[in-house]
ZAVEX-40592 format. One record per atom (N, C-alpha, C): residue in three letters; x, y, z. Coordinates in steps of 0.2 Angstrom, whole numbers, plus 5000, padded with zeros to 4 digits. Layout:
alaXYZ...
//
This chain:
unk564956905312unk564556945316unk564456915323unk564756935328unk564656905334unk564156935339unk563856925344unk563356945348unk563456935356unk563456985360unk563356955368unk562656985373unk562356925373unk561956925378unk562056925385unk561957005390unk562157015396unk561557015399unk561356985406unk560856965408unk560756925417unk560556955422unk560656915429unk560056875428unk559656865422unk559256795422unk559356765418unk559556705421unk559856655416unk558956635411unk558656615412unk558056615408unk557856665404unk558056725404unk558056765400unk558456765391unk559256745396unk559756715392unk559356655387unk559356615392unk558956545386unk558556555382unk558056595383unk557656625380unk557756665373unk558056685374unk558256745369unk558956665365unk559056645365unk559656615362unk559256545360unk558656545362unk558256475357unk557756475354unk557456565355unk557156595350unk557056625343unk557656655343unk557956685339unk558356665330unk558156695328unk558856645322unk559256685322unk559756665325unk560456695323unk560656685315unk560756625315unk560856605307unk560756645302unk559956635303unk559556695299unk559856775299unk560256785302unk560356855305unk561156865302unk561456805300unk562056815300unk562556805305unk562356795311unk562656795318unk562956735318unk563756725318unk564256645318unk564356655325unk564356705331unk564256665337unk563856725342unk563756685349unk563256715351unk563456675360unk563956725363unk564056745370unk563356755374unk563556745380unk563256755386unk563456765393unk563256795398unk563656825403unk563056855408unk563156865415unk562756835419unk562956935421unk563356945421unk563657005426unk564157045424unk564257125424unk564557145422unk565757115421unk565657095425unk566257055424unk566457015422unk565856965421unk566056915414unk565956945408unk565556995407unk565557035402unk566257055398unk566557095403unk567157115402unk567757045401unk567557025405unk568256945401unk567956915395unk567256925393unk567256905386unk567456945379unk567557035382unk567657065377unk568557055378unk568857055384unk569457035382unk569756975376unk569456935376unk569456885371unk569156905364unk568656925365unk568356905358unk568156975355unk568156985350unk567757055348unk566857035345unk566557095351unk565957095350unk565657145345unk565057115339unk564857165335unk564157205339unk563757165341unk563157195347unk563157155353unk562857205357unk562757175364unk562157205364unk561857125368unk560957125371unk561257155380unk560957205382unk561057205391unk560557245394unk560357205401unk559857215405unk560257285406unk559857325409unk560157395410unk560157385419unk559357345423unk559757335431unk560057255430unk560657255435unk560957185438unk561357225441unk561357185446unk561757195453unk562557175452unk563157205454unk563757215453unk564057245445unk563557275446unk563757335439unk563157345436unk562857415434unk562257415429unk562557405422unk561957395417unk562057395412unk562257465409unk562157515412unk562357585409unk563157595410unk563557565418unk564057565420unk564257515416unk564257465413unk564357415408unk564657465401unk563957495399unk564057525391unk564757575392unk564557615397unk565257645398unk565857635397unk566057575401unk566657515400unk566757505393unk566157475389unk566257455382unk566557505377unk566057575378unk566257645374unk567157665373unk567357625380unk567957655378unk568557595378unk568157525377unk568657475374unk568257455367unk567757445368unk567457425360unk566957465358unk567457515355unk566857595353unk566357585347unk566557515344unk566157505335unk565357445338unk565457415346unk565057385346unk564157415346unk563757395344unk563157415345unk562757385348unk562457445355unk561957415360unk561257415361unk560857365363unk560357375362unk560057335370unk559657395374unk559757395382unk558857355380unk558957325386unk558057285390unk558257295398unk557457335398unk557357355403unk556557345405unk556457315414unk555757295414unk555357365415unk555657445417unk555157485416unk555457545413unk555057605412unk555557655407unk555557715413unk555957685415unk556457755419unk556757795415unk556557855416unk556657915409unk557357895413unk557657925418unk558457935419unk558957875417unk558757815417unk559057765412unk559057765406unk558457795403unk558357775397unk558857865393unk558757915398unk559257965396unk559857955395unk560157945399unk560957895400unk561257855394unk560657805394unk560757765386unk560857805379unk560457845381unk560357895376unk561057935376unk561357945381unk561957985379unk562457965377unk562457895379unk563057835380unk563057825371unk562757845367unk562357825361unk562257745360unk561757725364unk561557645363unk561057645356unk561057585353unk560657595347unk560157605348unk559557545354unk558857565355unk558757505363unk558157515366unk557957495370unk557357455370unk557257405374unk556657335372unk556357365379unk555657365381unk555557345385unk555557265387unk555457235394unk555357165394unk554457155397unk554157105397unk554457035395unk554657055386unk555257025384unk555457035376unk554956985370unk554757035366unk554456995362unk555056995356unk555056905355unk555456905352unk555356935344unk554956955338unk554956965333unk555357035334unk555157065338unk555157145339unk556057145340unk556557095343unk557057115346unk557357075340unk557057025336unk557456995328unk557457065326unk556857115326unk556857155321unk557457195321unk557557225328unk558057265331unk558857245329unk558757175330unk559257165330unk559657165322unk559357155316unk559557145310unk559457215308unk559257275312unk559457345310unk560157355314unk560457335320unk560857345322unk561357305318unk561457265316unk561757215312unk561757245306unk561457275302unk561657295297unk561857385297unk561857425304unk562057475305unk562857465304unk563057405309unk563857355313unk563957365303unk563657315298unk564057325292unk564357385286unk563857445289unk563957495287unk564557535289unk564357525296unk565157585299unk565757525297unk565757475296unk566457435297unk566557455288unk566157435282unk566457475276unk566657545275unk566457605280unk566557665280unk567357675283unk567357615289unk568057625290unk568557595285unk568257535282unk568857515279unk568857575272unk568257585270unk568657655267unk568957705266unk568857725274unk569457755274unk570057745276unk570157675278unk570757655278unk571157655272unk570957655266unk570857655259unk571257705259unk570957795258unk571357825258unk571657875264unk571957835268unk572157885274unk573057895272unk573257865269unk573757865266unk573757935261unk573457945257unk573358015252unk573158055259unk572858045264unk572658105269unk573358125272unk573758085274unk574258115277unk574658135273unk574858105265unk575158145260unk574958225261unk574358225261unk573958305259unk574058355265unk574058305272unk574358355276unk574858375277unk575458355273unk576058355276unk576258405269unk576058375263unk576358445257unk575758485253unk575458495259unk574758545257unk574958605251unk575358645254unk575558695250unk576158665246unk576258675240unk576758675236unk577258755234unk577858755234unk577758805230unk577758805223unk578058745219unk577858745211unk577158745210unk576858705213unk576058705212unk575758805212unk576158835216unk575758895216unk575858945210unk576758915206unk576658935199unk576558915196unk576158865195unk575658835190unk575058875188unk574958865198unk574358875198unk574058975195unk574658995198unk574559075195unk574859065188unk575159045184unk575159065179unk574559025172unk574158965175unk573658945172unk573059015173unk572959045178unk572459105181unk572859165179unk573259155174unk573659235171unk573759285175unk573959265181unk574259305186unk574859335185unk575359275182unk576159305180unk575959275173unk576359295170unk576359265159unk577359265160unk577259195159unk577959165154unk578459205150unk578559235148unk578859255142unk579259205139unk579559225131unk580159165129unk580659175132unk580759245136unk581559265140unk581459245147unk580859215147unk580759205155unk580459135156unk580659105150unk580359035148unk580858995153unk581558985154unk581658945161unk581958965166unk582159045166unk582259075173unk581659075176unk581059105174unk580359085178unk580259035184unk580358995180unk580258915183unk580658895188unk581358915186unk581658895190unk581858915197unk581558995198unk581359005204unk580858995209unk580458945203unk579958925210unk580358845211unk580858825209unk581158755210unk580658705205unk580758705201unk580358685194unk581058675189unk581158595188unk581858585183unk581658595175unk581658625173unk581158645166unk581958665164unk581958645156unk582558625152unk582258695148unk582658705142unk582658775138unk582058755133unk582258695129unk582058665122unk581458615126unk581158615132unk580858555133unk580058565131unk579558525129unk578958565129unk578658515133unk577958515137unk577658525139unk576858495136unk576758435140unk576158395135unk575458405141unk574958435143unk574758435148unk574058385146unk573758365150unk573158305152unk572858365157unk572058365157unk571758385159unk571058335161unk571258305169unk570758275172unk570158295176unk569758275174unk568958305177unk568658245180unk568458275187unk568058215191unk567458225190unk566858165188unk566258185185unk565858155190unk565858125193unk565458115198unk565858045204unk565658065211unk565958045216unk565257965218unk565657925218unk565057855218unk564757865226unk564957905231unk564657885237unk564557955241unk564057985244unk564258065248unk564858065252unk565358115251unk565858145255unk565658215259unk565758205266unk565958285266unk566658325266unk566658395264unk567058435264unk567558405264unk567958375270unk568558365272unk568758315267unk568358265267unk568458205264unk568458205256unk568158255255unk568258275246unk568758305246unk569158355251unk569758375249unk570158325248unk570258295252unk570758215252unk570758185245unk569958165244unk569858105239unk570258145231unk570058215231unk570458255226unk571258255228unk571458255232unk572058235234unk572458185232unk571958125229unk572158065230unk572158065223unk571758095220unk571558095211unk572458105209unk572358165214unk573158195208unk573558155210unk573658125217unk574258075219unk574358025214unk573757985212unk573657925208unk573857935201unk573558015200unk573858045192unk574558045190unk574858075196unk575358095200unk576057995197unk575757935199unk575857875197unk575857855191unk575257855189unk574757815184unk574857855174unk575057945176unk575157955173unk575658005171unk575858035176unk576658035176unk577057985174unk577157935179unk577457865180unk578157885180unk578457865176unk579257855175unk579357935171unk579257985170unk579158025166unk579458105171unk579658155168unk579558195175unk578958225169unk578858275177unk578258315175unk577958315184unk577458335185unk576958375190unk576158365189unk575958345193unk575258355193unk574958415198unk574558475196unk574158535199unk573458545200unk573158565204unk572658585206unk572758665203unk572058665198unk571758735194unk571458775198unk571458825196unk570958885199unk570258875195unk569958845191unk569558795189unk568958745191unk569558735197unk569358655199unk569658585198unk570058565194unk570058515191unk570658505192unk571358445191unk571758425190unk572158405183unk572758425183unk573258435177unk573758385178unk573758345175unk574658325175unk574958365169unk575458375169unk575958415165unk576658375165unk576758335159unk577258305156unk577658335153unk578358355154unk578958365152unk579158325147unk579658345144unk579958305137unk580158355131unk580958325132unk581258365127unk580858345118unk581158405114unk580658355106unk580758315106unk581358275106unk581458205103unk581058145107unk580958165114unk580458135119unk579958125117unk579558195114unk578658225114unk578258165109unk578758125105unk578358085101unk578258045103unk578757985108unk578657925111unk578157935118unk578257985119unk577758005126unk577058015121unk576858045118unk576158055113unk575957975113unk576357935111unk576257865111unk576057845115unk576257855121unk576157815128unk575757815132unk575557905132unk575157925136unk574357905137unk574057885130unk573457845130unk573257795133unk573657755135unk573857695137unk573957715144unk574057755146unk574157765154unk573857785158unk573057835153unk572757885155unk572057825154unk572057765151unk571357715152unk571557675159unk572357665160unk572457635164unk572057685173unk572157745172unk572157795178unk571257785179unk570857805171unk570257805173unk570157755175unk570157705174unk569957625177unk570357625184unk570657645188unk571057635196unk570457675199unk570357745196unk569857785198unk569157745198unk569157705195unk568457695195unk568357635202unk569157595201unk568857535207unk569157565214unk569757575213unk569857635220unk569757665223unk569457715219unk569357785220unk568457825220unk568157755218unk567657765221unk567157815215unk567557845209unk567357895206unk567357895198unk566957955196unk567357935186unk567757995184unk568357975182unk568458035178unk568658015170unk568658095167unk568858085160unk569458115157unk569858105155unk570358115154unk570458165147unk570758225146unk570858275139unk571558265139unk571858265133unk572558265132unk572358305125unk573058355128unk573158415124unk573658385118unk574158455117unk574858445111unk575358465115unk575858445114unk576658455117unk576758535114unk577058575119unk576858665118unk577358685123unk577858725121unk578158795125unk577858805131unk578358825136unk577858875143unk577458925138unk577658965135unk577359035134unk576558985130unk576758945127unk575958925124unk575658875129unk575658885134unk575358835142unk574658855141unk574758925143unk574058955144unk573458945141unk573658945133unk573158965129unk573058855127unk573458825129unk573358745127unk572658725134unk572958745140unk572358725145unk571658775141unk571658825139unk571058845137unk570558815135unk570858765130unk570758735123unk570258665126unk570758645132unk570558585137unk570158595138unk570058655143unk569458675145unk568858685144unk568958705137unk568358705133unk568058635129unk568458565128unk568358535127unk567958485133unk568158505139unk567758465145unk567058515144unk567158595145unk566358595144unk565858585140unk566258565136unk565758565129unk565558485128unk565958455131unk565758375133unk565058375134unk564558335132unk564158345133unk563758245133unk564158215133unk563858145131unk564358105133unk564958125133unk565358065134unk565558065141unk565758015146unk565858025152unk566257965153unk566657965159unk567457905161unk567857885155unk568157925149unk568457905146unk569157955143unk569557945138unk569758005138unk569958035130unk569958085130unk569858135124unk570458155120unk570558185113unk571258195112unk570858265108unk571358315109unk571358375106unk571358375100unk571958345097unk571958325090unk571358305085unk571058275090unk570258235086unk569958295083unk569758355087unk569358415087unk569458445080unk568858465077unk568758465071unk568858545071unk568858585066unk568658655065unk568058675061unk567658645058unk567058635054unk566558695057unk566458755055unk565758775057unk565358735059unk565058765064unk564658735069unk563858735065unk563458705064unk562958735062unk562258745068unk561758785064unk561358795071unk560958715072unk560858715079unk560458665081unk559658685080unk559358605078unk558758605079unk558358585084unk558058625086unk557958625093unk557058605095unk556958575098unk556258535098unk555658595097unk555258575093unk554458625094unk554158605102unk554458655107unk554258675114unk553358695113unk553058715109unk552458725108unk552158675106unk552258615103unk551858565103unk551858515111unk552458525110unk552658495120unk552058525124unk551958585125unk551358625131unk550858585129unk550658575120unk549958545121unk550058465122unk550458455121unk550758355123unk550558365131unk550858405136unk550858385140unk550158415145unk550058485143unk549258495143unk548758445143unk548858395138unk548258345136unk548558285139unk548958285143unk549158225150unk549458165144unk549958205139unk550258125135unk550858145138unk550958125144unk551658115148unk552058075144unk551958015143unk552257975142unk552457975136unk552058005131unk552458035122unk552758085124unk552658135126unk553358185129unk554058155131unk553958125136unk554458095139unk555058055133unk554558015130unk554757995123unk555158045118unk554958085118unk555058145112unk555758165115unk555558185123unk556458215124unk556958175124unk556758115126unk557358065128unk557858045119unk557258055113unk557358055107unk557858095103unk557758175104unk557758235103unk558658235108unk558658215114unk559258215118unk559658185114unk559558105111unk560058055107unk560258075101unk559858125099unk560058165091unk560558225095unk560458255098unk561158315102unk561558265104unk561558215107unk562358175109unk562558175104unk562258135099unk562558105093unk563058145088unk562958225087unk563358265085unk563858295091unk564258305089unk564858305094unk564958365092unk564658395087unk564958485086unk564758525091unk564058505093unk563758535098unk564058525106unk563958595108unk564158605116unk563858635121unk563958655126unk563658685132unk562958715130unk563358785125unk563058825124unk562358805121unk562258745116unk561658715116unk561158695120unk561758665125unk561358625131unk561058685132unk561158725135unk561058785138unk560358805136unk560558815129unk559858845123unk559358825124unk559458745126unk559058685126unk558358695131unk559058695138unk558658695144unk558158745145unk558358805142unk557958855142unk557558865139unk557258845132unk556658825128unk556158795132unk556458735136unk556158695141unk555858735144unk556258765148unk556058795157unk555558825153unk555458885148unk555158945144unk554358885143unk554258825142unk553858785141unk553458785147unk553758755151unk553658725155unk553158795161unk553658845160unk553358895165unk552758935158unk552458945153unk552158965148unk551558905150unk551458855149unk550958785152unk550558815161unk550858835164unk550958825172unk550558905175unk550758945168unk550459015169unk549659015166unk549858965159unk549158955156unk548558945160unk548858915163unk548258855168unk548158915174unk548558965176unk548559015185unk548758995188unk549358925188unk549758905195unk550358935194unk550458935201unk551358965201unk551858925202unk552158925198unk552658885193unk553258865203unk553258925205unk553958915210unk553258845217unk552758885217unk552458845220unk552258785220unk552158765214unk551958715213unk552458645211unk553158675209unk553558625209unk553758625217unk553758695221unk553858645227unk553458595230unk552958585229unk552458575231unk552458495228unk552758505222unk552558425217unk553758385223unk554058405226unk554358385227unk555058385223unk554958445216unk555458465213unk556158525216unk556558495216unk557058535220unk557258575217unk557258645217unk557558705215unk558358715213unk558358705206unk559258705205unk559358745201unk559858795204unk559958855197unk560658845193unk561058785194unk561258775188unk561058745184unk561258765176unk560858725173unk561258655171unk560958595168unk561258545169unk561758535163unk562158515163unk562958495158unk563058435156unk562758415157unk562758335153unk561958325149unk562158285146unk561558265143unk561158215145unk561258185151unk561158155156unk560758175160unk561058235163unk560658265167unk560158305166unk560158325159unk559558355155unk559258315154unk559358245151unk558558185153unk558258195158unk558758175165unk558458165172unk558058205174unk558258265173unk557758335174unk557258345173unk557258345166unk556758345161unk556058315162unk556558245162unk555958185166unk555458215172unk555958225176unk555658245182unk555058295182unk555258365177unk554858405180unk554158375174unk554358345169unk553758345165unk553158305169unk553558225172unk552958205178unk552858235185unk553358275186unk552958345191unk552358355189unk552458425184unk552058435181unk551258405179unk551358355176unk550958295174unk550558295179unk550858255184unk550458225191unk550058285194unk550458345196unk550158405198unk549358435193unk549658425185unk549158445184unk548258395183unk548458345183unk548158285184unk547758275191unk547758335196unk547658305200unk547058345204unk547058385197unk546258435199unk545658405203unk545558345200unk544758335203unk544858295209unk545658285211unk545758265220unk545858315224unk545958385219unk546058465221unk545258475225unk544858485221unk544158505220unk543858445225unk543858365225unk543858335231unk543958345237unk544758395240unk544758415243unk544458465246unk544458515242unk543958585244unk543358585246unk543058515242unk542458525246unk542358485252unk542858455255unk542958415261unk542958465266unk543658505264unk543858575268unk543058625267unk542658615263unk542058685265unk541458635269unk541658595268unk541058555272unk541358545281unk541858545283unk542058565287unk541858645291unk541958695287unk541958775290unk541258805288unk540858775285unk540158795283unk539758865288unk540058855294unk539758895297unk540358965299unk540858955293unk541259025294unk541259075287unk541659135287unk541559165281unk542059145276unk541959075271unk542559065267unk542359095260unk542959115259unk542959165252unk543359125247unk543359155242unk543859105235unk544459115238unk544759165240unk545359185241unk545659125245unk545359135251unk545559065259unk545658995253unk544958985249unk545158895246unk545758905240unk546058955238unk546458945234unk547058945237unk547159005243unk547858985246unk547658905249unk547258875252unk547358805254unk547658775250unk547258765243unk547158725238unk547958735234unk548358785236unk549058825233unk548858825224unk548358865222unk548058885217unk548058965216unk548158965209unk547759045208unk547059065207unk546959115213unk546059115212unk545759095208unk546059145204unk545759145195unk545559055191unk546259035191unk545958975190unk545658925195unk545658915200unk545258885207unk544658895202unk544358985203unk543658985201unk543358945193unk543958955190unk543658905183unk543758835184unk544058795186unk544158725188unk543758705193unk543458745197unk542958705202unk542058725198unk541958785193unk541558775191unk541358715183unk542058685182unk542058635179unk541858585181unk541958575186unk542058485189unk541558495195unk541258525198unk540658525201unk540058575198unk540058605192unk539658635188unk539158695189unk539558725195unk539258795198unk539758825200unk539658895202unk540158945206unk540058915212unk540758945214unk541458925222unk540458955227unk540459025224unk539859045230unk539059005228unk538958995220unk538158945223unk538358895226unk539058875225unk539058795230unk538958815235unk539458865241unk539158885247unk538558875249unk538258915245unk537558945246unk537158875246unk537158835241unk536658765241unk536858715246unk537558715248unk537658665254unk537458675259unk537458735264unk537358805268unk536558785268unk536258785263unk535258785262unk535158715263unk535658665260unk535558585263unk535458575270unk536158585271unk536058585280unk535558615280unk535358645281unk534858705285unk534158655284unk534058655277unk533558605275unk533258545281unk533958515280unk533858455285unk533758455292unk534058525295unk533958525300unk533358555303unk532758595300unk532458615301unk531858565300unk531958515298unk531658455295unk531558385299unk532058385303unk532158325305unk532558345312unk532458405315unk532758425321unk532258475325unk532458485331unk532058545336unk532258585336unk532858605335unk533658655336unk532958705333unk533058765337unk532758835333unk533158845327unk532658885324unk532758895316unk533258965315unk533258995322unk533759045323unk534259035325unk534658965328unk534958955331unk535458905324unk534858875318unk535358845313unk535858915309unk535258955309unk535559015305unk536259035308unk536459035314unk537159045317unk537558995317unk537158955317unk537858895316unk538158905307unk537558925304unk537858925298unk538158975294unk538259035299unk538559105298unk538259135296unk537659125299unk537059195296unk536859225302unk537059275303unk537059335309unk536159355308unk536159375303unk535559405300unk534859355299unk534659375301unk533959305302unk533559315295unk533459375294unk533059425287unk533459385282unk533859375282unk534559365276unk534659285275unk534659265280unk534659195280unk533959165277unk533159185278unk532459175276unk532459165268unk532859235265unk532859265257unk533359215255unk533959165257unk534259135256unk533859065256unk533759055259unk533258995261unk532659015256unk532359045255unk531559025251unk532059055243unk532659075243unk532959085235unk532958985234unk533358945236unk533558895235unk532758845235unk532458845241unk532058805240unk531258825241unk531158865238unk530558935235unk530158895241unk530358905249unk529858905253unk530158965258unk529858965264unk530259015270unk530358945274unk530758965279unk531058915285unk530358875289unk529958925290unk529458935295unk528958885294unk528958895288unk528358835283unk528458765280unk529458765281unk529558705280unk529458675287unk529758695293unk529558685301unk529158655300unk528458695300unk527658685301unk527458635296unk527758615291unk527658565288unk527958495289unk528458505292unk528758425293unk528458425303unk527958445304unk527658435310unk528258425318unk528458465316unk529158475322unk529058545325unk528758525331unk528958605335unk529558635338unk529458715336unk530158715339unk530058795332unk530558855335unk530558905333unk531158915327
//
């Protein structure tokens, strides 16, 4: 990591270069330059990762400077000092995209700090490029044989747009230029990409899928003919060729070639996939074998980065799953035993992996029991289930989850959503009464402290008369009479004038208010704490 200090004062230079730890920083060298043209004869030499630069000195600004760099060293990162904030320099900076600006004099901790977020910015964009340097080879494969045409026979007859017949089992094919022999069968692997190790956007996920089939295309093709397609599904196929006499040695071999692909994917590629291998089958039985696949990815439910054989799959009635008592869960987590719930699911989840017969459709059963829990607790209590997960930082997913992985993670989440939210009444009711001690002298109703509070009136009113031990209105009332109390007691303010600050228009109403709470009239408490004044 290299560095260049730009600067018309040489003592500022010194400064900044005997203060600092570079070392500390990772910095192996560290440039200095007086003017914008020795600037420029050091970037010819050397490649700079950040430059320090005064934004005034005379024979070139620092802004005129950044300019120059943007369109020779566009990866370098700047960070301008300047002795005052000239919005129109500091604008310019701004568009030039500098990373940040120091005022001076420089305090040095401030410009360490700066400096080790630019430095670790400089090491992020440099592995973003090398990974894309990684696959830009698959990007221009992609753009140059985007459309296939045998791909599009694949692709429609997996989505039974055209059907095969046995009379059309190799004239078919062969009009889409597709070499398919009469007798040859057809062994298809079904790869699924299960999750990507880092965000892509759009563009770069079509690529990276681009790259899956390319590497499939190598790794599991190989020496073999066959094609690798993209489904109307989602997912990638390789489709291995092979006469019968072939179908047995290829059976053999393709295990071995499909650990090899998941393992390149996984250091390569940034990704996991898993891998389904079907049985060697006829065009005409293509359709119905991807089905079969497909069914075997959905119903995966536990196993992830590895790969599957058709053959394994059992036929065994399925039997019904036992499914958690969701009714003991509401009172587990009712009665705030988070962390035995928690317990119970993650338990109850290891017992669904562990059977392999079960599939989606379980999961599915599962998550719904849950959600039906979860929202059954949430109504018990008056809160709204959509409000209150927004509220607790639960993000709204309407798919439901497919792995049994992602049904812990969930799970988890929403039970200590929920937990914490519900836990956190008596900081609810702390708050309320902050909020009515505040407005005292306005007309607050149950209604206003519930929508504050994001409660349902109904229980607001029951939870606040629990933890403060009276109704939402005697609290008014007796706080309201407090104030007043005091004020009338220990101040001159006329006695008609507290009634208004306290939202009593009515002076009659306010008295009968006043001698309910503290069985005197306003007037006699006045005249008794010996304060004149009306």
């Amino acid at each position: 990591m290299q560095v260049l200090i730009v600067d018309d004062e040489m003592y500022a230079v010194m400064g900044m270069k005997d203060a600092i730890d570079w070392e500390g920083l990772g910095v192996t060298a560290v440039y200095e330059a007086y003017n914008m043209r020795e600037a420029v004869r050091i970037y010819e030499r050397q490649e700079i990762d950040v430059m320090i630069c005064d934004i005034e000195m005379p024979k070139g600004t620092g802004i005129e400077l950044l300019e120059w760099v943007n369109g020779h060293s566009p990866h370098t990162e700047t960070i301008f000092l300047t002795a005052h904030g000239d919005f129109r320099f500091m604008q310019r900076a701004i568009q030039l995209s500098s990373f940040d600006y120091i005022m001076k004099p420089v305090e040095f901790d401030v410009m360490e700090e700066t400096l080790r977020r630019a430095i670790r910015t400089v090491a992020d964009k440099r592995s973003e490029r090398a990974q894309t340097e990684r696959y830009k080879p698959y990007y221009e494969l992609w753009t140059k044989k985007k459309t296939l045409l045998s791909e599009r026979f694949w692709y429609d007859l997996l989505a039974e747009r055209i059907v095969a017949s046995e009379e059309a089992g190799v004239r078919l094919p062969a009009e889409y230029g597709i070499a398919l022999q009469p007798e040859d069968r057809l062994l298809p692997v079904l790869i699924s990409v299960e999750d990507w190790k880092r965000e892509l956007s759009t563009r770069d996920e079509e690529v990276m899928e681009y790259a899956i089939r390319q590497s499939a295309s190598e790794l599991v093709i190989a020496d073999s003919r066959g094609e690798v397609i993209h489904t109307k599904h989602g997912v990638a196929m390789a489709l291995l060729f092979a006469s019968p006499e072939e179908a047995a040695a290829l059976r053999n071999r393709i295990g071995g070639r499909c650990d090899r692909y998941i393992d390149a994917c996984t250091r390569y590629l940034n990704c996991t996939v898993s891998c389904y291998i079907g049985e060697p089958v006829a065009l005409p039985e293509l359709t119905a074998m991807y089905k079969a696949l497909l069914a075997m990815e959905y119903n995966n439910l536990s196993e992830s980065n590895r790969l599957s054989w058709l053959r394994n799959q059992t036929g065994d009635p399925v039997p019904d799953p036992r499914l958690p008592d969701y009714a003991a869960w509401a009172l587990l987590l009712e009665h705030g035993k988070e962390e035995e719930l928690v317990r119970q699911l993650r338990s109850s989840l290891r017992e669904l992996a562990a059977d392999r017969r079960f599939g989606a459709s379980v999961l599915d059963a599962y998550y719904l029991g849950f959600l039906q829990m979860i929202h059954y607790l949430l109504q018990k209590k008056g809160l709204s289930a959509h409000q209150l997960l927004h509220d607790a930082g639960v993000p709204q997913v309407k798919a439901p989850p497919r792995t049994v992985e992602q049904m812990e993670e969930r799970g988890v989440r929403l039970i200590r959503a929920v937990h914490r939210y519900l836990d956190q009444d008596e900081s609810v009711i702390r708050r309320l009464r902050a909020y009515i001690a505040d407005r005292l002298g306005e007309n607050i109703t149950r209604e206003m402290l519930a929508e504050y509070a994001y409660l349902n009136p109904a229980y607001l009113s029951r939870l606040f008369k629990k933890e403060v031990g009276m109704s939402i209105t005697d609290y008014l009332l007796n706080e309201r009479m407090r104030i007043a109390k005091e004020l009338i007691a220990h101040s001159t303010i006329p006695i008609s004038e507290i009634a208004r600050t306290l939202g009593y228009s009515n002076f009659s109403y306010f008295s009968k208010m006043f001698r309910k709470v503290h069985q005197a009239n306003p007037q006699q408490l006045r005249k008794l704490s010996g304060i004149s004044g009306g």
